[in-house]
N, C-alpha and C positions, 0 to 999 in steps of 0.2 A: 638674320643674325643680329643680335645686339649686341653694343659695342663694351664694353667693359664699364664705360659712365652712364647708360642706358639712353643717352643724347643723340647717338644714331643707330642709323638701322642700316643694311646690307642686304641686297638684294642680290639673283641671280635670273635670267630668265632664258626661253625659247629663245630669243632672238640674238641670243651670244654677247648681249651685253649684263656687266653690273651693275649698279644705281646704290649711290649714298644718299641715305634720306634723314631730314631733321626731322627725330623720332614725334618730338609735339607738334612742332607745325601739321607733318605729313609732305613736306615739300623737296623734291629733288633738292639734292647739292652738286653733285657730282657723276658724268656717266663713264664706264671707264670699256672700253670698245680694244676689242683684241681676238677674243675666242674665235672660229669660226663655227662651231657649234653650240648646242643646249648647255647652259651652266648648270650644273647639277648642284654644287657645295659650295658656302662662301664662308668663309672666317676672318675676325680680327684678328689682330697679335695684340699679343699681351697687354700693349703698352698703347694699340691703336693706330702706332702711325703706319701698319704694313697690312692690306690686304691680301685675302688668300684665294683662289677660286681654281676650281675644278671643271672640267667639260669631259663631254663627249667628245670633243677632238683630241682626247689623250694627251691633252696638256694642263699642267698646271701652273698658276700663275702667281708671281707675287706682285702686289701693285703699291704705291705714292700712294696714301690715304689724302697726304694736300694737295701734291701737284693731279693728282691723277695719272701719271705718267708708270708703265710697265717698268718694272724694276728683275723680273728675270722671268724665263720661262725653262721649264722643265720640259722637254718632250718622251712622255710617257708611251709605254705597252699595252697598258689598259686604260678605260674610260675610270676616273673617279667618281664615286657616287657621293663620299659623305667628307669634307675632314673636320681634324679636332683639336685644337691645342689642348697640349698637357696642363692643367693648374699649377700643378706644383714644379714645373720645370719649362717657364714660358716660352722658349727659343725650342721646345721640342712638338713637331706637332705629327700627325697621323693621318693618310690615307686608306676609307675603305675602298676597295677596286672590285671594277666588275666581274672580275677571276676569281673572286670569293676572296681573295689576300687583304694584308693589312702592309702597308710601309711608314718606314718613321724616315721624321727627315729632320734635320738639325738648320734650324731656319737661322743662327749667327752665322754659321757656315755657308749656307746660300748666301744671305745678305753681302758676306764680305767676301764671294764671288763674284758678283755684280758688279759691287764697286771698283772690281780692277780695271 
């Protein structure tokens, strides 16, 4: 996934970690270690500074794009395959789940769970 300025790139993999990469060099920035399984999906936010990532451990994630550090976890029912931030409404973004469903989730309103 690229990031909004097209300057990095977002990665998920097998081994339950993320990787931020400097899209010209090609050079790790950042690994960001959490999932215990397969990351399926990973997204910016709008604005870049919040990463989003999905697993097969039924959890989603939001991450510190600087520090690296987990900013909240969702423990989910189903495995996420895919998500999406809305364009036109950048705090809203969307889960497709392996149950065939869709959920929306209102990412100011996480955010400023987190932070309490």
């Amino acid at each position: 996934c690229f990031s909004a300025d097209g300057q990095t790139l977002l990665s998920g993999s097998y081994d339950g970690l993320l990787k931020l990469w400097d899209a010209l060099s090609g050079k790790e920035i950042r690994s960001f270690t959490g999932h215990s399984g397969v990351v399926s999906s990973v997204c910016f936010s709008a604005d870049g500074q919040t990463l989003l990532s999905g697993s097969d451990d039924k959890t989603l994630k939001l991450w510190d794009a600087g520090s690296g550090k987990e900013i909240d976890c969702i423990n989910l029912v189903w495995q996420v395959n895919e998500i999406a931030i809305n364009k036109k409404h950048p705090n809203i973004f969307v889960t497709a789940n392996a149950n065939a469903t869709l959920s929306t989730f209102d990412l100011s309103k996480l955010a400023l769970k987190s932070l309490k």
